[in-house]
C-alpha positions, 0 to 999 in steps of 0.5 A: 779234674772239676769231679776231682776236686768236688770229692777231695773238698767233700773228703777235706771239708769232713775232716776238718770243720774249718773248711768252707767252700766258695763258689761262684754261682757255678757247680753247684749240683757239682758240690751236692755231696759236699752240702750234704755233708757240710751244708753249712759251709757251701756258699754261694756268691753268686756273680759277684767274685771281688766280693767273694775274694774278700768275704774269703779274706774275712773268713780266713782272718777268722780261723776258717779254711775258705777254698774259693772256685769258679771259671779261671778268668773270674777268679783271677783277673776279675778280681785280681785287686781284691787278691792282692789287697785282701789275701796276699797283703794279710797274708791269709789262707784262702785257696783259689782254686781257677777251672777250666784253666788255659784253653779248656774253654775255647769254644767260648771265646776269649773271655773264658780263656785264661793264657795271663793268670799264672804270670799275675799270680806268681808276681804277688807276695806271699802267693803260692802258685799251683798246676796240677797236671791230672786229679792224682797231683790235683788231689795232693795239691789240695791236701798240701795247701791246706796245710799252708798258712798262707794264699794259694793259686791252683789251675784246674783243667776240666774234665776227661785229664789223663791220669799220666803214671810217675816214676817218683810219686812223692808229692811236696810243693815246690818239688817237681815230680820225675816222670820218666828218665832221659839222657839227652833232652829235658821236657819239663810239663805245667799242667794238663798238657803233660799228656802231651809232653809224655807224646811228644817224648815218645816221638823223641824216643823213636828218632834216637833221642832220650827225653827226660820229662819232669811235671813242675806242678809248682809255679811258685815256688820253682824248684831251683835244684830241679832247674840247676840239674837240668840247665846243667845236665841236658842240651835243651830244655823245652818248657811245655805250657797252656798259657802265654809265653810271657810270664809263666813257667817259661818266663819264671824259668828263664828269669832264674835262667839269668842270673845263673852262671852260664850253663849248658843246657839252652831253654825252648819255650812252647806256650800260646801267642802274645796274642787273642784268639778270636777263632772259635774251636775246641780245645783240641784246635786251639792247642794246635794253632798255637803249636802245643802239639807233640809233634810240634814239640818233638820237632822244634825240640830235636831241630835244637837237640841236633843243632846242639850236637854239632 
């Protein structure tokens, strides 16, 4: 997705000249393309992301278009006050773009991971929360967002995403995207793990049970029509995502949950631990401990499905 994101920015940045590119002192042989085209608009901040948050801030202030980028934990955690205060309370539009979202750098510790920053991110005012599940919906979300006037949060994954084919193609924020019809369980996807979802619907398929699965690219704001449909239509709704299962797509859902008249369908949220983990492993690894596997979803999913069934 990281090669991804370098072409659109450098096709972006040569079609608008408002757009500057911020990074934090990372990718950048990454971005070679785009400092030859638009050199100087490259900057590199070094080290130093609260700073960086707020020379975006001052830019976007100005009339420039900044798109901020680095490793998800430094672009959000980090400097979490400074997206509060400089570009959610002036109500700019600087677009952070976090790589390497949720475990992809599990290898590295927890440091690097990044299992809190949709749940931090969706609770500010004005902000706009994005997952694009591979560089097809990442590329749209950066066109999309462009064309906001207001911040934005999009989490990336690495490198070597499935390109996962659509039924409807047709992107929009705040529109979730049908992948494949079902009629007897809902399987809603955030982010890279939608290959996974995909899987796990097709283990679905082979025991007798037809899964609908839905990518909700965006966090915020949620497609409430979407959510009414399948709450209303389907016995269990499984939220599949790479982040904690406080305060993401999950909580997100189920706060919209409570305050609908009851409904049928019951939602089932796979996601990682309230927890740190302090193993060493691949991404791979990590996924499975946390049971973000399709046979792990497939499983839980079904055992509700029959449950339901009588």
């Amino acid at each position: 997705m990281r090669n991804a994101f370098a072409d659109e920015i450098t096709k972006l940045g040569s079609s608008d000249p408002r757009v500057v590119l911020l990074s934090g002192d990372i990718g950048n042989k990454l971005f070679d393309k785009f400092k030859a085209a638009n050199g100087t608009r490259f900057l590199n901040c070094g080290i130093a992301e609260a700073n960086m948050m707020g020379v975006a801030a001052g830019m976007a202030l100005s009339g420039l278009r900044p798109v901020i980028y680095t490793i998800t934990p430094f672009t959000t955690t980090r400097c979490f006050e400074q997206i509060r205060v400089d570009a959610c309370y002036h109500n700019v539009p600087v677009i952070i773009v976090g790589t390497g979202s949720g475990l992809s750098y599990a290898e590295l510790g927890p440091t690097h991971h990044s299992c809190e920053d949709l749940a931090i991110m969706r609770v500010l005012p004005n902000m706009t929360v994005l997952a694009p599940a591979d560089e097809v919906e990442l590329r749209q979300c950066l066109r999309a967002a462009l064309k906001l006037d207001g911040p934005v949060y999009i989490r990336i994954g690495k490198k070597g995403e499935q390109i996962v084919p659509k039924q409807d193609e047709h992107f929009e924020i705040g529109r979730t995207i049908n992948v494949r019809s079902g009629s007897d369980v809902c399987l809603i996807g955030a982010g890279t793990l939608l290959p996974t979802v995909m899987a796990a619907a097709d283990l679905l398929q082979a025991r007798g049970i037809s899964a609908r699965v839905e990518s909700f690219h965006t966090i915020k704001p949620l497609d409430e029509a979407s959510l009414e449909q399948a709450f209303a239509g389907y016995a269990v709704v499984g939220v599949v995502e790479e982040h904690s299962r406080i305060g993401g797509l999950g909580g997100a859902i189920a706060e919209w949950l409570a305050r609908q008249e009851p409904m049928k369908g019951r939602l089932l949220g796979f996601g990682v631990d309230d927890s740190f983990m302090h193993e060493i492993g691949s991404q791979e690894y990590a996924r499975a401990k946390y049971g973000l596997t399709a046979d792990n979803i497939a499983a839980k999913v079904e055992a509700a499905f029959r449950k339901t069934a009588g």
